[in-house]
N, CA, C and O atoms as a Tinker XYZ file with bonds, in Angstrom:
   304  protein
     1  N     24.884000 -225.436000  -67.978000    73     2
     2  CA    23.957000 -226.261000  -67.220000    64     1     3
     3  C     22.584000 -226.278000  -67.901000    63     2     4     5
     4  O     21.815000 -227.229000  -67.762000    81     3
     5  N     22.307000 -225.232000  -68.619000    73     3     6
     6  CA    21.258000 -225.399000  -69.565000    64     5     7
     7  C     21.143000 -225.968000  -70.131000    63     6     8     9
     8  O     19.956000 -226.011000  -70.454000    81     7
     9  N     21.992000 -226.940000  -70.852000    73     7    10
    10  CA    22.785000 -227.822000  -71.951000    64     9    11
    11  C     21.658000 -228.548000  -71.040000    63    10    12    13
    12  O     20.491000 -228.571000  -71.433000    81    11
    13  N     22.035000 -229.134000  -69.825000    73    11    14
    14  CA    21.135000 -230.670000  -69.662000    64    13    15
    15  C     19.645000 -230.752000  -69.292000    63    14    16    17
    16  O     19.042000 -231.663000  -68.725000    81    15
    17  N     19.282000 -229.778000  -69.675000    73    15    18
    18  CA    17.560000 -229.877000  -69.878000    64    17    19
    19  C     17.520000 -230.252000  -71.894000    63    18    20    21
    20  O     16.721000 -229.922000  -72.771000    81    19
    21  N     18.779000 -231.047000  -71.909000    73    19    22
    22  CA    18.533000 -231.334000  -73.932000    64    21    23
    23  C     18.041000 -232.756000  -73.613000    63    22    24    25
    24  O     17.666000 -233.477000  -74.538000    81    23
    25  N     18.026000 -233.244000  -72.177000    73    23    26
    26  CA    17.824000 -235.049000  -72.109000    64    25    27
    27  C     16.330000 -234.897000  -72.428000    63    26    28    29
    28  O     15.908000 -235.714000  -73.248000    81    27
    29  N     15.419000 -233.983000  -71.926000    73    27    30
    30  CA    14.115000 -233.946000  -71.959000    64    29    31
    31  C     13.756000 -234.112000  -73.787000    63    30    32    33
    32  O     12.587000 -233.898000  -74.105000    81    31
    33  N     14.267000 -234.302000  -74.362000    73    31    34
    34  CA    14.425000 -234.635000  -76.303000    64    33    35
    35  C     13.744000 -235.831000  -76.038000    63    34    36    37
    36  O     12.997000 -236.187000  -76.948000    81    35
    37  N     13.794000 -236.603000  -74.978000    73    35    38
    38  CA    13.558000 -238.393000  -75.304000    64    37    39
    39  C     12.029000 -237.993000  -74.825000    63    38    40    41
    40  O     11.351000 -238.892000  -75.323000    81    39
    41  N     11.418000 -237.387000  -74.338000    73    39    42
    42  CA    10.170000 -237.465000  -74.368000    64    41    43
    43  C      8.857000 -237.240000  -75.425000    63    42    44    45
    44  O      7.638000 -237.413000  -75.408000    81    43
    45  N     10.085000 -236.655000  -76.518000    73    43    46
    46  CA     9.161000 -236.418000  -78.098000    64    45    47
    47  C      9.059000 -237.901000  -78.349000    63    46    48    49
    48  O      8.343000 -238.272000  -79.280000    81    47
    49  N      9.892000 -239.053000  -77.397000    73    47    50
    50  CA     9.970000 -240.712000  -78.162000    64    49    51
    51  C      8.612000 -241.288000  -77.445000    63    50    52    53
    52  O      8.332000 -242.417000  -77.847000    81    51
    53  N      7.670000 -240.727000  -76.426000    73    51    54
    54  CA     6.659000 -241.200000  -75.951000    64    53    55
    55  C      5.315000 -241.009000  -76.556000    63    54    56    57
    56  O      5.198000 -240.407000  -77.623000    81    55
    57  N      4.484000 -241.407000  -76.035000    73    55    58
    58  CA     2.898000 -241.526000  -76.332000    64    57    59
    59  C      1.899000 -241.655000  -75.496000    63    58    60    61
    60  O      1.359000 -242.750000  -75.341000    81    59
    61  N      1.552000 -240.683000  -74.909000    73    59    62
    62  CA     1.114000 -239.226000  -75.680000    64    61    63
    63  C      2.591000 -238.482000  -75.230000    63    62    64    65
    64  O      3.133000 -238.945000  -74.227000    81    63
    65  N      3.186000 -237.472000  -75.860000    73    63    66
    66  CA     4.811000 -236.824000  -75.337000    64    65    67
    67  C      4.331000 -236.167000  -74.010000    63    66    68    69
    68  O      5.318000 -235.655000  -73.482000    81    67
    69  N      3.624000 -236.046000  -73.534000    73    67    70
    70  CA     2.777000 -235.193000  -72.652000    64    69    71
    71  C      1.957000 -235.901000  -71.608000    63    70    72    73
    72  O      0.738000 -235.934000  -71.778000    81    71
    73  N      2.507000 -236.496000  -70.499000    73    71    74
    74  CA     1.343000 -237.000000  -69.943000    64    73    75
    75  C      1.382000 -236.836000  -68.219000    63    74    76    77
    76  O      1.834000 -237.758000  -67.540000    81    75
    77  N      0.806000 -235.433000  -67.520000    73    75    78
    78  CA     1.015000 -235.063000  -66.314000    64    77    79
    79  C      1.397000 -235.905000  -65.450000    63    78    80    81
    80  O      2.293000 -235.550000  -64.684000    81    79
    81  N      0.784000 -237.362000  -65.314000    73    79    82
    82  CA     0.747000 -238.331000  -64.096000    64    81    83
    83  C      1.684000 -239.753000  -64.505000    63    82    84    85
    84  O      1.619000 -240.888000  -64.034000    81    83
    85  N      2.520000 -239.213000  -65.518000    73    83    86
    86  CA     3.917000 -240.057000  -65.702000    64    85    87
    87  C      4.819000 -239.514000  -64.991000    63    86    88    89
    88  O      4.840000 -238.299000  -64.794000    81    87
    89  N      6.070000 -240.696000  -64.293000    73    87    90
    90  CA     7.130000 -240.289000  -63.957000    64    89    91
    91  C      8.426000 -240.887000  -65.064000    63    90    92    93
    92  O      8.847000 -242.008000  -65.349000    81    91
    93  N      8.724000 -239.663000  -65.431000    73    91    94
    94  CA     9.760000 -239.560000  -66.199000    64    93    95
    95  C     10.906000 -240.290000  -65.706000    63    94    96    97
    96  O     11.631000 -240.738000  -66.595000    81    95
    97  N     11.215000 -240.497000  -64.647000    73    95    98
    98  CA    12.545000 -241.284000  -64.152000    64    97    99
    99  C     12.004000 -243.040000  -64.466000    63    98   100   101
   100  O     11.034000 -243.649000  -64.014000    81    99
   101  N     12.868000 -243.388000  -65.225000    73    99   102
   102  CA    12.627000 -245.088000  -65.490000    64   101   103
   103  C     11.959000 -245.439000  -66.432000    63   102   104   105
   104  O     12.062000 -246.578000  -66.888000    81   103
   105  N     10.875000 -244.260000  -67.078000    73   103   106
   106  CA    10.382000 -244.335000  -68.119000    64   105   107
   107  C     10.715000 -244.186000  -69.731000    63   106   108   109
   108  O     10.452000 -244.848000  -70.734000    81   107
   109  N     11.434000 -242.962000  -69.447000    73   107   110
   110  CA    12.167000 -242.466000  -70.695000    64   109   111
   111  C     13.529000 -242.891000  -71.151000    63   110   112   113
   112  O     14.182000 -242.783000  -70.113000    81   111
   113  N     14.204000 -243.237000  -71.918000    73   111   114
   114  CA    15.468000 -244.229000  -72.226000    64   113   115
   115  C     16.766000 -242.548000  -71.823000    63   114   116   117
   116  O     17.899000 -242.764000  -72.253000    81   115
   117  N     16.682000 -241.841000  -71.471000    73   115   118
   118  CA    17.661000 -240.628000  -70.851000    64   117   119
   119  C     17.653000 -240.697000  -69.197000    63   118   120   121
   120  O     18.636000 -240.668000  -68.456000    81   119
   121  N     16.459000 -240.782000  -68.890000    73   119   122
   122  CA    16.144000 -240.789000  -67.711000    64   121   123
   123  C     15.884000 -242.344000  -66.947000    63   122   124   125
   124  O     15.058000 -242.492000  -66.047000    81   123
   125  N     16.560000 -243.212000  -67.370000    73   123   126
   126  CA    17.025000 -244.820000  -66.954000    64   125   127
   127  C     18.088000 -244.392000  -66.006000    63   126   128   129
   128  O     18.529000 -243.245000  -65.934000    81   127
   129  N     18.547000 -245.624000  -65.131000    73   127   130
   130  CA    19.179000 -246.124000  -64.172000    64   129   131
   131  C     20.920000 -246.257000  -64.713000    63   130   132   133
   132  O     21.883000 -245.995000  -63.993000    81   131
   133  N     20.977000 -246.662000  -65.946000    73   131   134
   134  CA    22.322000 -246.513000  -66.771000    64   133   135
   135  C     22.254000 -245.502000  -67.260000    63   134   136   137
   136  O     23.171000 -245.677000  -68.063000    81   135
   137  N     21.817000 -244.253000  -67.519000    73   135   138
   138  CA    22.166000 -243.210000  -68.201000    64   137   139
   139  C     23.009000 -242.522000  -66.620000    63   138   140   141
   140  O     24.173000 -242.138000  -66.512000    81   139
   141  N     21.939000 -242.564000  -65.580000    73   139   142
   142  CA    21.881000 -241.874000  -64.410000    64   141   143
   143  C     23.412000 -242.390000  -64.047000    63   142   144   145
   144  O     24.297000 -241.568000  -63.809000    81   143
   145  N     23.597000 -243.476000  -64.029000    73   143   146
   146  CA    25.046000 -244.041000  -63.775000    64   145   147
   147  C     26.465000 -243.081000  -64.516000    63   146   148   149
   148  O     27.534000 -242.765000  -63.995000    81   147
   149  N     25.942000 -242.815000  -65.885000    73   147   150
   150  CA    26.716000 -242.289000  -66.857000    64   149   151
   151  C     27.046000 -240.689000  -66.163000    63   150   152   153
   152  O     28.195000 -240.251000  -66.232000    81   151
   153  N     26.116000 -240.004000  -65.606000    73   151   154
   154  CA    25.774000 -238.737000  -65.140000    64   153   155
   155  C     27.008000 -238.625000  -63.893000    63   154   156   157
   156  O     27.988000 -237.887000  -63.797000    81   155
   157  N     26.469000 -239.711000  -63.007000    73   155   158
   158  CA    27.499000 -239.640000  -61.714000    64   157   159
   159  C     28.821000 -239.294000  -62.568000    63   158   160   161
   160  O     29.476000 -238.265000  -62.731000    81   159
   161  N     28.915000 -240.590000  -63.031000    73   159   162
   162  CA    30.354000 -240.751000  -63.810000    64   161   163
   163  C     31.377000 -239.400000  -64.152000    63   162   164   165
   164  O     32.543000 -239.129000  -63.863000    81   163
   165  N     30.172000 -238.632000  -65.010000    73   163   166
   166  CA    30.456000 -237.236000  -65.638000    64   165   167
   167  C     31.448000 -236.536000  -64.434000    63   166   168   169
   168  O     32.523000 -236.041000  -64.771000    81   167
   169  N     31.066000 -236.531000  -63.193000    73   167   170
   170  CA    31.474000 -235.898000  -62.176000    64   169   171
   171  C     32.955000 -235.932000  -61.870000    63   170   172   173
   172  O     33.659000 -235.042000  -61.394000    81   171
   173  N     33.256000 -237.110000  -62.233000    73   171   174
   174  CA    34.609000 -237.769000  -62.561000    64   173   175
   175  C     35.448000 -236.757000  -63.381000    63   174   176   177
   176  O     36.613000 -236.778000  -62.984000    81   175
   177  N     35.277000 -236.009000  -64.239000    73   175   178
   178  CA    36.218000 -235.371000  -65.016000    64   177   179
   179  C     35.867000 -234.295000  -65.331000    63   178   180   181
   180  O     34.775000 -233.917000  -65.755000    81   179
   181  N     36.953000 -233.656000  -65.101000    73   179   182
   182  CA    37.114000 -232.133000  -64.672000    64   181   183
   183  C     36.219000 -231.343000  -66.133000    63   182   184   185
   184  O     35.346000 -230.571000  -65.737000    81   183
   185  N     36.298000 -231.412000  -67.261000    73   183   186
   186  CA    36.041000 -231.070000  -68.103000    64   185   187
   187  C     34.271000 -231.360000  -68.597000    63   186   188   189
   188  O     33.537000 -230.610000  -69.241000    81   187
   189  N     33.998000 -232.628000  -68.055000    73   187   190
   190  CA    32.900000 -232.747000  -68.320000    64   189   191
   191  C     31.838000 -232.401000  -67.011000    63   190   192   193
   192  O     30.683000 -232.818000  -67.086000    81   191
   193  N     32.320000 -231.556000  -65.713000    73   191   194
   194  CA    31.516000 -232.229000  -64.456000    64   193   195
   195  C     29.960000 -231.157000  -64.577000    63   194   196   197
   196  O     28.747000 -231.328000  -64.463000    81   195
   197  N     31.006000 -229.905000  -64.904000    73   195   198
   198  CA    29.527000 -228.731000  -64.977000    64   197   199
   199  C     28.255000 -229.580000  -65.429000    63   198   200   201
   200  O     27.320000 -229.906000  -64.698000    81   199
   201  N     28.423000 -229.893000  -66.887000    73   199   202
   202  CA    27.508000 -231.326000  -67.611000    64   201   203
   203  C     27.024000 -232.162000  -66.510000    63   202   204   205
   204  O     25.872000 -232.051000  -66.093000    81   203
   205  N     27.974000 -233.100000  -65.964000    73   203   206
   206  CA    27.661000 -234.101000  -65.382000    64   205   207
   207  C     26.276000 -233.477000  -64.301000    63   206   208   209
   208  O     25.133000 -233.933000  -64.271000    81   207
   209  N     26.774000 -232.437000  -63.570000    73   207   210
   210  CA    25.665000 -231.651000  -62.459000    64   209   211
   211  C     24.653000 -231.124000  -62.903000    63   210   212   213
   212  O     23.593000 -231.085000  -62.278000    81   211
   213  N     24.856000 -230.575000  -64.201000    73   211   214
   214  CA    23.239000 -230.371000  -64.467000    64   213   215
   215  C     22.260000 -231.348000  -64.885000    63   214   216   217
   216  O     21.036000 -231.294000  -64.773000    81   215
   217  N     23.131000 -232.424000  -65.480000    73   215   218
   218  CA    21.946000 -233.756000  -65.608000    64   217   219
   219  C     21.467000 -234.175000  -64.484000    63   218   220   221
   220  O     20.280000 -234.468000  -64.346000    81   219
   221  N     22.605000 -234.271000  -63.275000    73   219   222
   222  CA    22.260000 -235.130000  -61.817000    64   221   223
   223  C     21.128000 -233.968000  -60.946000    63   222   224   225
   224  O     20.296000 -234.313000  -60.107000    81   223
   225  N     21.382000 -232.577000  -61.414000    73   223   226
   226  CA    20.362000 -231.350000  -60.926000    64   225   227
   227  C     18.943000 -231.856000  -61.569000    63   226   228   229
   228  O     17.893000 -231.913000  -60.928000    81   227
   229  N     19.119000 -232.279000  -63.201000    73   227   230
   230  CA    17.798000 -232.543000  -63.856000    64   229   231
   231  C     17.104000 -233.906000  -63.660000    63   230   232   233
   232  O     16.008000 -234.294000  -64.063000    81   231
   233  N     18.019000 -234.502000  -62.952000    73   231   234
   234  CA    16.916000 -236.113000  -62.628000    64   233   235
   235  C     16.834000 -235.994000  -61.345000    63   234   236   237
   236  O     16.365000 -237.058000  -60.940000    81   235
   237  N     17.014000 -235.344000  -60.537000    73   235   238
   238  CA    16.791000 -235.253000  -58.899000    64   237   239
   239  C     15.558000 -234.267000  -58.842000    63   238   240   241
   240  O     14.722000 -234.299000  -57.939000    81   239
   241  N     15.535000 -233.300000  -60.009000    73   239   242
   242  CA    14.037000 -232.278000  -59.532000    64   241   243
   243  C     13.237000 -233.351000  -60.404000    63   242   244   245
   244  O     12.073000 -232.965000  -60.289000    81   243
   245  N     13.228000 -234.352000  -61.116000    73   243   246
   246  CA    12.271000 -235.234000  -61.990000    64   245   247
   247  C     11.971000 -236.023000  -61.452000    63   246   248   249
   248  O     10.855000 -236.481000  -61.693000    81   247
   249  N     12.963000 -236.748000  -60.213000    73   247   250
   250  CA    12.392000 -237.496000  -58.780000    64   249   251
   251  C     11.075000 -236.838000  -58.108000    63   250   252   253
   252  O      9.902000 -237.203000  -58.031000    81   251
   253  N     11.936000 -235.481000  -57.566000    73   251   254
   254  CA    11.072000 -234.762000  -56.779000    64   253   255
   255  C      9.842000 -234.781000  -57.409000    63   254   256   257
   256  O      8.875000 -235.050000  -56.696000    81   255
   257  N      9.647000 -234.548000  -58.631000    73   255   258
   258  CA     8.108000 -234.021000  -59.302000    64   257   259
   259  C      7.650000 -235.665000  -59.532000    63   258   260   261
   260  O      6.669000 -235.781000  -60.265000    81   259
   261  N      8.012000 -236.471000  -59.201000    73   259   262
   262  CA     7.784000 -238.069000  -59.322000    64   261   263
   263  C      7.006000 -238.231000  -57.826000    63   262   264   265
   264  O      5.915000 -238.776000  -57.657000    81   263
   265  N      7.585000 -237.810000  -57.119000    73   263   266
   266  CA     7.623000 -237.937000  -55.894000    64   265   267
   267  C      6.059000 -237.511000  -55.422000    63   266   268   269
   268  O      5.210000 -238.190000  -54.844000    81   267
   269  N      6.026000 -236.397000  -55.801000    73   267   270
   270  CA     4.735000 -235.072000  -55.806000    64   269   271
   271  C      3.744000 -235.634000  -55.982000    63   270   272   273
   272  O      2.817000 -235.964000  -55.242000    81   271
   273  N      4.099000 -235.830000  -57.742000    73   271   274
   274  CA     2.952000 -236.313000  -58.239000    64   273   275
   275  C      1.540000 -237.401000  -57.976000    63   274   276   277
   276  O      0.312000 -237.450000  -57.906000    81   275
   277  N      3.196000 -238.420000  -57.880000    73   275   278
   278  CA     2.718000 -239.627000  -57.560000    64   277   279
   279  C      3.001000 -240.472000  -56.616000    63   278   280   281
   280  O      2.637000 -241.646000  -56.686000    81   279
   281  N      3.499000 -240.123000  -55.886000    73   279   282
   282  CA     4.202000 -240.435000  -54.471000    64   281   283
   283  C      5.317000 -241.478000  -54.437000    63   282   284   285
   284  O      5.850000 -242.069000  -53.497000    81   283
   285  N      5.475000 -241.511000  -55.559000    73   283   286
   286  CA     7.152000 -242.908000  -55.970000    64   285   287
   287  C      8.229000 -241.873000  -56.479000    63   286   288   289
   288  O      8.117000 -240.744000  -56.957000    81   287
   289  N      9.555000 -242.857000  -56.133000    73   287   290
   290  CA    10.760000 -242.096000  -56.572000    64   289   291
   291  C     10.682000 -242.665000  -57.703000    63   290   292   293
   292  O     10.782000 -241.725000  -58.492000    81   291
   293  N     10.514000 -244.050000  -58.572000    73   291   294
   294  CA    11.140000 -244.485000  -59.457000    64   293   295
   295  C      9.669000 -245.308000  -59.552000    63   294   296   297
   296  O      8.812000 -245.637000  -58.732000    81   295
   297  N      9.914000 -245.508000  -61.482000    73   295   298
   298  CA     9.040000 -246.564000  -62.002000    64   297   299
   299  C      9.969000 -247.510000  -62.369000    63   298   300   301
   300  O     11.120000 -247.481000  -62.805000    81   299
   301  N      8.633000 -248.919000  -61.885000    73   299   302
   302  CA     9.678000 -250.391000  -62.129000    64   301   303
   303  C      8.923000 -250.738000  -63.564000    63   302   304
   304  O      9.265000 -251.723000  -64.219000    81   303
């Protein structure tokens, strides 16, 4: 489950990589609406689901801290 804190890689693709009062959900090309789709999916098969749950564990606390931050679940 450690494995899926490796999606957080796509944020070395931003500018500044670092920016407190971004929400990472919708912003980052890992943390999109089709990756998130891909994640459920994972759940689907026995072999991949551990995976699948720690990504769906790692974009649900990236909501939450979306949420916190800035009071939205998702950027449009």
């Amino acid at each position: 489950m450690l494995a899926a804190l490796l999606i957080d890689l796509d944020h070395l693709l931003a500018e500044p990589i670092y920016d407190p009062g971004r929400c990472s959900i919708g912003f980052h090309p890992l943390h999109g609406m089709l990756p998130i789709a891909v994640y459920i999916a994972l759940l689907v098969f026995p072999r991949a689901r551990i995976i699948g749950l720690g990504l769906i564990i790692h974009i649900v606390l990236d909501a939450i801290d979306c949420r916190i931050t800035n009071g939205i679940w998702y950027v449009f």
